[in-house]
BAKOL-341657 format. One line per 3 residues: number of its first residue (from 1); their letters; for each residue x, y, z of C-alpha. Coordinates in pm, 1 decimal. Example, Ala and Ser with C-alpha at 12.3 -4.5 7.8 and 13.67 -1.06 7.14 Angstrom:
BEGIN
1) AS) 1230.0/-450.0/780.0; 1367.0/-106.0/714.0 .
! end
This chain:
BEGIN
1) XXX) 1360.9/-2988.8/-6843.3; 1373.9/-2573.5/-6840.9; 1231.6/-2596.6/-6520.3 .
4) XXX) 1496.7/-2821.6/-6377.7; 1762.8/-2606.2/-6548.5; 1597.5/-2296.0/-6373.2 .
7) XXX) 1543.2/-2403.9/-6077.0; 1889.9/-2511.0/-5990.6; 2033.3/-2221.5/-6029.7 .
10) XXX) 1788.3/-2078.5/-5802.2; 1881.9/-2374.8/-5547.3; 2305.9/-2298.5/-5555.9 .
13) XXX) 2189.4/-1871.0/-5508.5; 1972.6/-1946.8/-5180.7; 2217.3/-2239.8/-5056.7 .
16) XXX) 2510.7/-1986.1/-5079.6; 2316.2/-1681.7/-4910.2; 2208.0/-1915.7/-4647.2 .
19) XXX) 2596.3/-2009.6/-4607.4; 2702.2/-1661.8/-4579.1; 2447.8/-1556.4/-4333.1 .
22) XXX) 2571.5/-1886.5/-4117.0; 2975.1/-1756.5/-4118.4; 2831.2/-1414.4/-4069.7 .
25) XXX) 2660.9/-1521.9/-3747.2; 2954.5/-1698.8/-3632.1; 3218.3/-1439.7/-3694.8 .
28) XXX) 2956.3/-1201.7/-3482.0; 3007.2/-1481.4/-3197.8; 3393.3/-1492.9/-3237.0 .
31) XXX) 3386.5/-1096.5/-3187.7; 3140.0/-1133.7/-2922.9; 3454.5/-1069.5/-2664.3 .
34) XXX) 3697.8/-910.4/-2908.0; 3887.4/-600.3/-2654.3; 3851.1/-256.7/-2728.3 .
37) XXX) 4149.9/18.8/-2777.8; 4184.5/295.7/-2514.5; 4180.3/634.8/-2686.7 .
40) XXX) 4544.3/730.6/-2717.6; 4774.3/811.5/-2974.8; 5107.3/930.6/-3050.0 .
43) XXX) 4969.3/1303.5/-3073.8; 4775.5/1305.0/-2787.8; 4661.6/1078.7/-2450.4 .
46) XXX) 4302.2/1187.0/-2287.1; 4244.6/1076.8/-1969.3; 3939.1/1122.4/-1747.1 .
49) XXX) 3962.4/1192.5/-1398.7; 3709.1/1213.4/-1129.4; 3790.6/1406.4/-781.1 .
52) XXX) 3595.4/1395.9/-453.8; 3663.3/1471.9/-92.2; 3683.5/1233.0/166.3 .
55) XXX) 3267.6/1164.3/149.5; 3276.6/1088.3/-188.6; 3095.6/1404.6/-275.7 .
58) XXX) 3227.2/1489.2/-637.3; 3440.7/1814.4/-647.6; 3346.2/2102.6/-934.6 .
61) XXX) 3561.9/2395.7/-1038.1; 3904.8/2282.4/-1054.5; 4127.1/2420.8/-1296.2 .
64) XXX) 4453.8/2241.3/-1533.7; 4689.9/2463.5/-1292.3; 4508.9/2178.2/-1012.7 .
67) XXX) 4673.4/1845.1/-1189.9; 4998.5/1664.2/-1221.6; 5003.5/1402.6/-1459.0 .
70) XXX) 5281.3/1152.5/-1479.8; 5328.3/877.9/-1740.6; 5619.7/602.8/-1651.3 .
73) XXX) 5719.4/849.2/-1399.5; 5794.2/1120.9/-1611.3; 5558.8/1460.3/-1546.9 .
76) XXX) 5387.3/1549.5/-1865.5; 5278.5/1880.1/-1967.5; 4852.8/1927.0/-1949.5 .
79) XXX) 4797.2/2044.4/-2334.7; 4398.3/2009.1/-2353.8; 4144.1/2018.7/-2031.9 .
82) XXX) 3779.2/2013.3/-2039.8; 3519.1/1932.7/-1753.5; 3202.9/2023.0/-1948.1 .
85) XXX) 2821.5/1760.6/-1853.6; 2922.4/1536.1/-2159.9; 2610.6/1313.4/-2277.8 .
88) XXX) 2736.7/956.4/-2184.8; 2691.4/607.2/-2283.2; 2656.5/387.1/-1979.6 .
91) XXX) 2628.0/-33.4/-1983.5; 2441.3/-118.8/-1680.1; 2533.2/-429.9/-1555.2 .
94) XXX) 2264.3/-620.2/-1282.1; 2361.9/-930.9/-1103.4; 2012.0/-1123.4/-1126.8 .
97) XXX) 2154.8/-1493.3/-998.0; 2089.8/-1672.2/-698.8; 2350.4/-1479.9/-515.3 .
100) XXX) 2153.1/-1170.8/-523.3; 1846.4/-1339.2/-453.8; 1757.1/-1136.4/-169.7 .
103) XXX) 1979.8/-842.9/-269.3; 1775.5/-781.4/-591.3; 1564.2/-563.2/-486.8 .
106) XXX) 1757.7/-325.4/-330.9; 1942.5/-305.6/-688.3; 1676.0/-237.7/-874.6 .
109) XXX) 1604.9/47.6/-680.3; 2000.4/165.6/-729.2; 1899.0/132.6/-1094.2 .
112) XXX) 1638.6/360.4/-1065.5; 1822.5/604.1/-831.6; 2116.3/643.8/-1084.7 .
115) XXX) 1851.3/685.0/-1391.9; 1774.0/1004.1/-1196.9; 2102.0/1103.7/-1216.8 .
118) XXX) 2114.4/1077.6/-1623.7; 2160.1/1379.5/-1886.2; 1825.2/1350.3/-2123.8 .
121) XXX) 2130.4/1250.7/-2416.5; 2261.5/985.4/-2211.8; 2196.5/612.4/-2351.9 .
124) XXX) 2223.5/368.0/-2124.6; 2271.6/-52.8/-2247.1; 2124.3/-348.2/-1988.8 .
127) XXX) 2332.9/-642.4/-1941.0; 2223.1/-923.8/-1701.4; 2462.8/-1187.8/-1516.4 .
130) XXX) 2330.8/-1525.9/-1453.1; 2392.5/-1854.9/-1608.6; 2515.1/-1687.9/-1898.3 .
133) XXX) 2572.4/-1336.1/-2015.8; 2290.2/-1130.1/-2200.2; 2268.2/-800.7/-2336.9 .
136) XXX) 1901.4/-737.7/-2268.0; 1830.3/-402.8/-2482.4; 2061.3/-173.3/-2708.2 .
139) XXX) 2152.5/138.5/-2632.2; 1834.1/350.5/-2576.0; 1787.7/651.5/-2402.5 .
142) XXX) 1411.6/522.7/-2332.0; 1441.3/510.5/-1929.1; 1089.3/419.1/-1852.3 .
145) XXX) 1194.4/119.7/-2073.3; 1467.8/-9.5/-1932.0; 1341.5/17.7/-1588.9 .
148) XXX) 1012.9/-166.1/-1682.1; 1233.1/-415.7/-1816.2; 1441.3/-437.5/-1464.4 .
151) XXX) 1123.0/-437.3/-1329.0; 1056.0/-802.0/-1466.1; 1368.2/-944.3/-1413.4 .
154) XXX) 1394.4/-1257.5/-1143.5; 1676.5/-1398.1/-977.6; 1810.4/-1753.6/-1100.5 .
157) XXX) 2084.2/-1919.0/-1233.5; 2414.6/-1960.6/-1152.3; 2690.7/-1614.6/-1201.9 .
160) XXX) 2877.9/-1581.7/-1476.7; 2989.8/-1191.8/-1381.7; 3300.8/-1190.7/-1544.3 .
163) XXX) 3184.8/-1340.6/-1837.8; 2887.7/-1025.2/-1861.7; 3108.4/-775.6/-1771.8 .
166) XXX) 3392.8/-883.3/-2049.2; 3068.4/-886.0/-2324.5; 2978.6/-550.8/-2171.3 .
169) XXX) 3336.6/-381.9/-2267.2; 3309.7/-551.7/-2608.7; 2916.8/-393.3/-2671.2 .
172) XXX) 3056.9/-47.7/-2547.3; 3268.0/-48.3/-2861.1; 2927.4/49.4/-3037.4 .
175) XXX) 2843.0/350.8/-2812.0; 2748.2/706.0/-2965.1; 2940.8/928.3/-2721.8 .
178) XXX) 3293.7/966.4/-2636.0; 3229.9/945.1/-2275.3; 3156.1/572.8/-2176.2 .
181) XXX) 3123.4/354.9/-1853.7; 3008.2/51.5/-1679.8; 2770.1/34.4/-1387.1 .
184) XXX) 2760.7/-289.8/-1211.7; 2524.6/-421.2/-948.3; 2642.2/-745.0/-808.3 .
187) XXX) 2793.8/-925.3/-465.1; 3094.7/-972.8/-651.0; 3069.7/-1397.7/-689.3 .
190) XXX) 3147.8/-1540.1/-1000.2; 3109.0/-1946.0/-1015.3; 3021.3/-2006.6/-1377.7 .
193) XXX) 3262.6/-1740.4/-1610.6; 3502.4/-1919.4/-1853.7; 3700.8/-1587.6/-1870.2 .
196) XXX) 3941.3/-1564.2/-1613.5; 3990.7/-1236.9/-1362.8; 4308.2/-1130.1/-1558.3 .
199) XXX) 4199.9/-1151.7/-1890.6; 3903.7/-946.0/-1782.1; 4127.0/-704.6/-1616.7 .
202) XXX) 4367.1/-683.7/-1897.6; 4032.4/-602.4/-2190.0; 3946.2/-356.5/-1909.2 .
205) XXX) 4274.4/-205.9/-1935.2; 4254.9/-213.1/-2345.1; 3893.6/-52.6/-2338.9 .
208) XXX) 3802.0/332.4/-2323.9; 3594.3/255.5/-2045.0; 3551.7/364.7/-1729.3 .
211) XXX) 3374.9/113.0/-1456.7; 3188.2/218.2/-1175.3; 3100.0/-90.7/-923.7 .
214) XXX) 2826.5/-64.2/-622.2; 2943.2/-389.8/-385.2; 2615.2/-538.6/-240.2 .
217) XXX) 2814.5/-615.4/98.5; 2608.5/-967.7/305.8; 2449.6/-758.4/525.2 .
220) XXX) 2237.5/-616.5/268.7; 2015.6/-940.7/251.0; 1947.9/-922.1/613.0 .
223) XXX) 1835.2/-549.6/642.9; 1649.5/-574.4/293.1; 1424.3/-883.5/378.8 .
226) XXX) 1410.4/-908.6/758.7; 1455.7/-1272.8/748.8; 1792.5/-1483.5/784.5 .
229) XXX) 2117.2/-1262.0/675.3; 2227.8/-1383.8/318.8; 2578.9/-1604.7/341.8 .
232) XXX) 2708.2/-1706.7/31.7; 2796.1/-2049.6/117.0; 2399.1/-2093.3/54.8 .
235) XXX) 2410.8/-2076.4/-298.0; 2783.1/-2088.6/-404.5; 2935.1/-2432.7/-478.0 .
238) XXX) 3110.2/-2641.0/-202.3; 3454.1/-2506.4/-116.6; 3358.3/-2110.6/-268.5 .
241) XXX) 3319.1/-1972.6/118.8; 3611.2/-1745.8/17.9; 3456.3/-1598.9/-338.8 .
244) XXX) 3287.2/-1297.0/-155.5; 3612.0/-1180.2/-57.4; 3747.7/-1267.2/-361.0 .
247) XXX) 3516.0/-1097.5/-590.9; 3478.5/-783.8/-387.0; 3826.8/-760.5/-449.6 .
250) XXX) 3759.1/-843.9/-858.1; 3537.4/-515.9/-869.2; 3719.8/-297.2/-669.4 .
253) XXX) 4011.4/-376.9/-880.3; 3817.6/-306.2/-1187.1; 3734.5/39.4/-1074.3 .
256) XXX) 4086.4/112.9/-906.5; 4260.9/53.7/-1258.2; 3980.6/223.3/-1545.4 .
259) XXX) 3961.8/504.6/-1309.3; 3543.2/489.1/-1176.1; 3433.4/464.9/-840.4 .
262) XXX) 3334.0/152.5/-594.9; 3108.8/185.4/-326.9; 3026.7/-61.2/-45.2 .
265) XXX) 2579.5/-114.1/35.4; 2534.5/-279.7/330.6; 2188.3/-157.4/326.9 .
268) XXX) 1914.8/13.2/102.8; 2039.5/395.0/201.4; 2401.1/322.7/134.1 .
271) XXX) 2313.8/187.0/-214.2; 2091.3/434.8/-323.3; 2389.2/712.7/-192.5 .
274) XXX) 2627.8/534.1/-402.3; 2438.6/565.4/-675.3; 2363.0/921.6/-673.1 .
277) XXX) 2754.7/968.6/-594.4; 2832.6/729.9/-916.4; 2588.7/925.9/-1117.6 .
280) XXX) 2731.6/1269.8/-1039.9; 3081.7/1191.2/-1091.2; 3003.0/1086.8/-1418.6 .
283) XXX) 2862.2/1477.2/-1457.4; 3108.4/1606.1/-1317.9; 3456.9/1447.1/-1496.8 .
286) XXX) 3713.8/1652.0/-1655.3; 3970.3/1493.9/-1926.7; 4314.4/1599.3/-1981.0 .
289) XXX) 4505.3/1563.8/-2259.7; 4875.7/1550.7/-2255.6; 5152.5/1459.5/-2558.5 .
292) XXX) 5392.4/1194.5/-2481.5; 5768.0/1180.4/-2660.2; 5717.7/874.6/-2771.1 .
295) XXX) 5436.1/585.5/-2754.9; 5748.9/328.1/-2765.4; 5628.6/-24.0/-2933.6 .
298) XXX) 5281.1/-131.6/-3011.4; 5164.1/-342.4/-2706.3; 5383.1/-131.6/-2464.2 .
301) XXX) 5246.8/-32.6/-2108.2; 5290.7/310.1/-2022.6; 5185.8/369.4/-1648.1 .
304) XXX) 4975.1/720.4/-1587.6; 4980.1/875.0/-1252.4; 4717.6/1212.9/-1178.3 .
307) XXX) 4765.7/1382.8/-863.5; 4574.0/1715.6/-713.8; 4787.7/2019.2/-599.0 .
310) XXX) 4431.9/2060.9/-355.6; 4470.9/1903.4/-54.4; 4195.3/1656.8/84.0 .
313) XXX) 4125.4/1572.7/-219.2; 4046.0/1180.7/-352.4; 4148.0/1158.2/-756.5 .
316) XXX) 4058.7/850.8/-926.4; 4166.6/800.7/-1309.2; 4257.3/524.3/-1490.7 .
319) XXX) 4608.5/385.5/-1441.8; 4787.4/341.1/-1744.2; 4715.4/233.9/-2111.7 .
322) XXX) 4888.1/12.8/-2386.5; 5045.4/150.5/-2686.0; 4833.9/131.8/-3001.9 .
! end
């Protein structure tokens, strides 16, 4: 009998911590794709900008006295400007499905070309598209890791980029450093996502995030492999002809409005350039700060505009933010 009335006890303490681990797991799911905040506030907006000339070569030296910044049409006066090598934290996302079957290769050795590229502080997060999203690592700034584990990877699986790419933003909300971006490797197709392209645009627009994209163009296939040039249709479901259109259009998109870089590969050289180019304008940003009147309502879009008194000059930053 005093072992009965001991041992229940015992039971209800180890039935409720195995309850609370279960809801703990599942709220961790819920937030799995819970947006991010872009840093603003009613003191102070920071934007990042990037600037290159018409090669895509990324330009040093510029000065506040260089920029015009605009929010909702209205020019803003540049309070803060920095454009020191910030360490960054960088989610590298690689398209392993059957669309990049015989693309793969060539972005594996983008990955490693853009490692090159890294500050020794940088940490750098693997996410994989396929089937379904995976985060494949943590941040780490353990390079010969994360290539080793690129190394293994195989193509297979259906694409579910947006999907990846939407869990990416959301795991970027853990990052060390201030300075943060996404990477991705892919054709562009998406036939498996259950996010749509505009709610992936908007949590783009929401995050702090910058996203670079390197487009693995059809004719990659063909000049990587020798054999028959790679065609969508091969792979894609019946009727999806028009995706690779359609998603180079997705990543450009993503870049255009968070303020990174896209680059077109149509073979091995071009891809490994990009890279390099991606790489260095991540060295090379500068961030200007500016105070607007008023942030108006929570939820409110305020549309930011950054233009170069130098001439011949390319500026990408992102294009507007939502009041916190």
């Amino acid at each position: 009998m005093t072992c009965l009335m001991i041992f229940r006890p015992v039971l209800r303490v180890f039935c409720l911590a195995a309850l609370l681990l279960l809801a703990w797991e599942q709220l961790d799911a819920q937030n799995a794709f819970m947006p991010a905040n872009f840093r603003s506030s009613t003191q102070m907006v920071l934007v990042p900008v990037t600037v290159t000339d018409r090669y895509g070569k990324s330009i040093e030296g510029l000065q506040a006295k260089d920029f015009n910044i605009l929010e909702d049409q209205i020019s803003q006066q540049i309070v803060s400007f920095g454009n020191e090598d910030a360490p960054c934290s960088v989610g590298l996302v690689l398209d392993i499905s059957g669309s990049m079957r015989n693309a793969l290769a060539s972005a594996k050795g983008v990955a490693q070309a853009f490692f090159q590229t890294a500050n020794p502080q940088d940490e750098f997060l693997l996410l994989t598209v396929s089937t379904q999203p995976e985060a494949t690592s943590r941040f780490t700034s353990d390079i010969a890791d994360l290539e080793e584990s690129i190394g293994r990877t195989r193509p297979n699986g259906m694409t579910a980029l947006i999907d990846t790419v939407y869990l990416g933003l959301n795991r970027m909300r853990k990052a060390r450093h201030p300075r943060r971006a996404l990477l991705i490797l892919s054709d562009g197709m998406d036939n498996y996502s259950r996010y749509s392209k505009n709610e992936l645009l908007r949590a783009a627009l929401e995050a702090d995030v910058q996203i670079y994209t390197i487009i693995f163009d059809n004719g990659i296939a063909g000049a990587s492999t020798g054999g028959i040039p790679f065609r969508p249709s091969m792979i894609s479901k019946p009727g999806d002809q028009g995706q690779a259109h359609q998603g180079s259009d997705l990543l450009e998109d993503l870049s255009n409005k968070t303020g990174g870089l896209h680059f077109h590969a149509r073979n091995d050289i071009e891809a490994r350039e990009a890279a390099i180019k991606a790489g260095r304008a991540l060295r090379n940003e500068y961030v200007i700060g500016y105070q607007p009147a008023s942030s108006g309502p929570t939820g409110k879009w305020h549309r930011i505009r950054v233009k170069s008194n130098v001439p011949k000059l390319n500026v990408y930053a992102r294009n507007g933010y939502y009041a916190p």
